[in-house]
C-alpha positions as CSV (number, residue, x, y, z in Angstrom):
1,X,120.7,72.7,68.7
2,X,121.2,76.4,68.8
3,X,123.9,78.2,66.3
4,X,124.3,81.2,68.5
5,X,126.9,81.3,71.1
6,X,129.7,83.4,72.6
7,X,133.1,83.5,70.8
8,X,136.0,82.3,73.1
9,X,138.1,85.5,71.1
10,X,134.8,87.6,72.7
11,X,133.3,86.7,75.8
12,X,131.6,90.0,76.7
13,X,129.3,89.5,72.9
14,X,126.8,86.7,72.3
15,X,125.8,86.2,68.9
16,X,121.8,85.7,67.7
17,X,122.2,83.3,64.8
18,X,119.5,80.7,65.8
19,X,116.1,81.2,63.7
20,X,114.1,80.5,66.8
21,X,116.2,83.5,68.8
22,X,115.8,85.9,65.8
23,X,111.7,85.3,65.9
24,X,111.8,85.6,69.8
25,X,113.3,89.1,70.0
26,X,110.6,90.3,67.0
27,X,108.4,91.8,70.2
28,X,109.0,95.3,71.3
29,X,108.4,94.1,75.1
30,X,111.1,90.8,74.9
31,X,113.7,93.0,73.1
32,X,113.6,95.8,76.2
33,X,114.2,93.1,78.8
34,X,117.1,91.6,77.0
35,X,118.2,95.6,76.6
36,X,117.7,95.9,80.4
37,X,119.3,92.7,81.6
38,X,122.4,93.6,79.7
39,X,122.9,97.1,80.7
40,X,121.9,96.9,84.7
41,X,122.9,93.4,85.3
42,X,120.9,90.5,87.5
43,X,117.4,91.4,88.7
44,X,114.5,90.2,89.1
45,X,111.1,89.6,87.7
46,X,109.6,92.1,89.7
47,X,113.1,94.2,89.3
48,X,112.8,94.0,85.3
49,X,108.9,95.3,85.3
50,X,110.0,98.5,87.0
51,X,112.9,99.3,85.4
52,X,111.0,98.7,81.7
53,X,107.5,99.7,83.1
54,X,105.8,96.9,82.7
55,X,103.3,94.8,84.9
56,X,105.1,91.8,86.8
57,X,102.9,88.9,84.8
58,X,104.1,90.6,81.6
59,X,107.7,90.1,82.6
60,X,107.4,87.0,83.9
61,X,105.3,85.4,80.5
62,X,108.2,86.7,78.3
63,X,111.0,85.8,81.2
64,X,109.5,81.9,80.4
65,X,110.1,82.8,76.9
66,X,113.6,84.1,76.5
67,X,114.8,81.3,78.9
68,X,113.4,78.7,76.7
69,X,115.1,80.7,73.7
70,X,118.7,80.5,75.9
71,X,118.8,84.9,75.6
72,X,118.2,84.7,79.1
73,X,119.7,82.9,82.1
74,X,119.1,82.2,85.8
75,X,121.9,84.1,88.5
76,X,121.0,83.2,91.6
77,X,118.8,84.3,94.1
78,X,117.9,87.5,96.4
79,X,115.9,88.0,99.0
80,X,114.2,91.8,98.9
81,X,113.9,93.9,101.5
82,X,110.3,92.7,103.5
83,X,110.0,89.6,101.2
84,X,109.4,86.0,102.8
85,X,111.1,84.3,100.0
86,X,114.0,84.7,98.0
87,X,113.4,85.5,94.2
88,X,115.3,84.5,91.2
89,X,117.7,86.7,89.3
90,X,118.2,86.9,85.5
91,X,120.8,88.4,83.1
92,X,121.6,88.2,80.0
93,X,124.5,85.4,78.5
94,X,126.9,88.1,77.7
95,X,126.4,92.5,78.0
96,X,126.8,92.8,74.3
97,X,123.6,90.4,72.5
98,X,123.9,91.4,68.7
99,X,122.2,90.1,65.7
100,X,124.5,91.6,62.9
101,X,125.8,88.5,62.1
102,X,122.6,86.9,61.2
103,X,122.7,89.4,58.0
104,X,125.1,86.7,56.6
105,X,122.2,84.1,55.9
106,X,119.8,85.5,53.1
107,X,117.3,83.0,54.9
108,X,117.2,85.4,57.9
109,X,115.5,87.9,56.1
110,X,112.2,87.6,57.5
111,X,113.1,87.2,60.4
112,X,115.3,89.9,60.6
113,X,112.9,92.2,59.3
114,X,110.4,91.2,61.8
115,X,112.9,92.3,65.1
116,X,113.8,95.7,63.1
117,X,109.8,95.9,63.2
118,X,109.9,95.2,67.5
119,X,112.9,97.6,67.6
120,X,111.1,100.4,65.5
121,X,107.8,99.8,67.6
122,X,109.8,100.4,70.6
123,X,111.5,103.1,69.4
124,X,108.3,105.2,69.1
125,X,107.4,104.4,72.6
126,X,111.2,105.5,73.9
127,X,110.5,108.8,72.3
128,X,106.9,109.2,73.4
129,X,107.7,108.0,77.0
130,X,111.0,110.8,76.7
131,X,108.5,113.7,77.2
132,X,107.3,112.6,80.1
133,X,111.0,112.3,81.6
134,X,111.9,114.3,84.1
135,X,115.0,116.3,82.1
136,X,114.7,115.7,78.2
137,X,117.3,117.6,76.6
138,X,117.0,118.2,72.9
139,X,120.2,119.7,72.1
140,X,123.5,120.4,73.7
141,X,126.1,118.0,75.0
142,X,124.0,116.2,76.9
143,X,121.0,115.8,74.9
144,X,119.2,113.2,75.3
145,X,116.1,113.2,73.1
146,X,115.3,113.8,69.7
147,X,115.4,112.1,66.4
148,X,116.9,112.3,62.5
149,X,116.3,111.1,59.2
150,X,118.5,111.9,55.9
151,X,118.5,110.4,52.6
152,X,121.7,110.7,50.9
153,X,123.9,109.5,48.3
154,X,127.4,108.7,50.2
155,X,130.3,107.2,48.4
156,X,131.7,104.4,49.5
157,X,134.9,106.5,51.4
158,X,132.1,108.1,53.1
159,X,130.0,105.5,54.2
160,X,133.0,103.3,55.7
161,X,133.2,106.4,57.9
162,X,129.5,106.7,58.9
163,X,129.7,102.5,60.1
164,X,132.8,103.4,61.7
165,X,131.0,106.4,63.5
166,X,128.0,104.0,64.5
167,X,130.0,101.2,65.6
168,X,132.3,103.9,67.7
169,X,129.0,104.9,69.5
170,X,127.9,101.6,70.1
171,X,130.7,100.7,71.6
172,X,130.8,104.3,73.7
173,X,127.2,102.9,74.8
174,X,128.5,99.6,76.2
175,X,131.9,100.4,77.4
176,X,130.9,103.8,79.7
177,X,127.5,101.7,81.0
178,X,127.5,103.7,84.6
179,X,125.1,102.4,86.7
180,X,124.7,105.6,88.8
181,X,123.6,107.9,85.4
182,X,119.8,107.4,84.1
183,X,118.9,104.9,81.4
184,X,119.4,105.7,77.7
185,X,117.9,104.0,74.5
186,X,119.2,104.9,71.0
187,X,118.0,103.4,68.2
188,X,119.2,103.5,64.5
189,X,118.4,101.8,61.3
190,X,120.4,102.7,58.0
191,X,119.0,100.6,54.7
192,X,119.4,101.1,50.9
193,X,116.8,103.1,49.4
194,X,115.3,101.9,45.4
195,X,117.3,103.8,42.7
196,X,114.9,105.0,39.9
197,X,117.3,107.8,38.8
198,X,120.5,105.3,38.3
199,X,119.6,104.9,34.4
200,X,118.4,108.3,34.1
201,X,115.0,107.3,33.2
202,X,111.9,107.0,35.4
203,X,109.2,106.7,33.3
């Protein structure tokens, strides 16, 4: 039986706590399909492969996958313009599919490490593929490409404030989703880093 499910108290989040889920978002390809499904709502198969550029069969392969896994579900049916028969639709169980509260069980850590591998992977390719967009900004109000790496030392006043910062922009992500503006990834990872200067000796 799965552990994951959707809190009553927050319908519009489903939570990734089942080892099987956790292990089938570890692929770059799965994980952008979920992404897609949440932000642009029910489409499908051949829908999915051109929205995340990706051959039909691909989709379809991993589409078998995720519904097995219960991250994805069947809504409905639609017939496309010239098509003979109607195809499926798929969305997501909820817009909002997290994993942070799979960092509560130590045993996750494998796992977890494995789908911060599949969103890293993907990552790369979101900023490769951003060169080739047709208006990649790289500073101003309305950039849209880049990225940024700093090690630091923050206490802990200051690090509640950079969560709260990345947990404000997530939220900006999901809550101003317009589907007439052009698709955005963004992508972080924050982690502690060793401390060999903590007893002032590195030898």
């Amino acid at each position: 039986m799965t552990q994951s499910h959707i809190d009553p108290n927050d319908p519009e989040t489903y939570w990734i706590l089942d080892p099987g889920q956790i292990e089938g978002v570890s692929s770059a390809i799965r994980m952008t399909l979920i992404d897609r499904l949440a932000a642009d709502g029910p489409m499908s198969p051949e829908e999915l492969a051109s929205a995340a550029v990706l051959k039909p069969t691909a989709v379809y392969h991993h589409i078998k996958k995720l519904l097995r896994l219960r991250l994805v579900e069947t809504a409905g049916q639609r017939t496309q313009p010239g098509a003979k028969k109607p195809q499926t639709l798929y969305k997501t169980p909820a817009p909002r599919m997290r994993l942070i509260r799979a960092f509560l069980d130590a045993d996750n850590a494998d796992r977890l490490s494995g789908a911060a591998a599949a969103l890293l992977r993907q990552a790369d390719r979101d900023f490769c593929g951003g060169f080739d967009q047709p208006a990649p900004k790289s500073e101003g109000p309305d950039r849209n490409h880049g990225f940024f790496r700093v090690a630091a030392r923050p206490n802990a006043e200051t690090l509640a404030r950079i969560n709260g910062h990345l947990n404000a922009i997530s939220d900006l992500l999901w809550e101003s989703n317009d589907p007439e503006s052009p698709p955005l990834a963004l992508s972080w990872v924050i982690a502690p880093l060793p401390d060999t200067t903590s007893d002032g000796d590195t030898s």
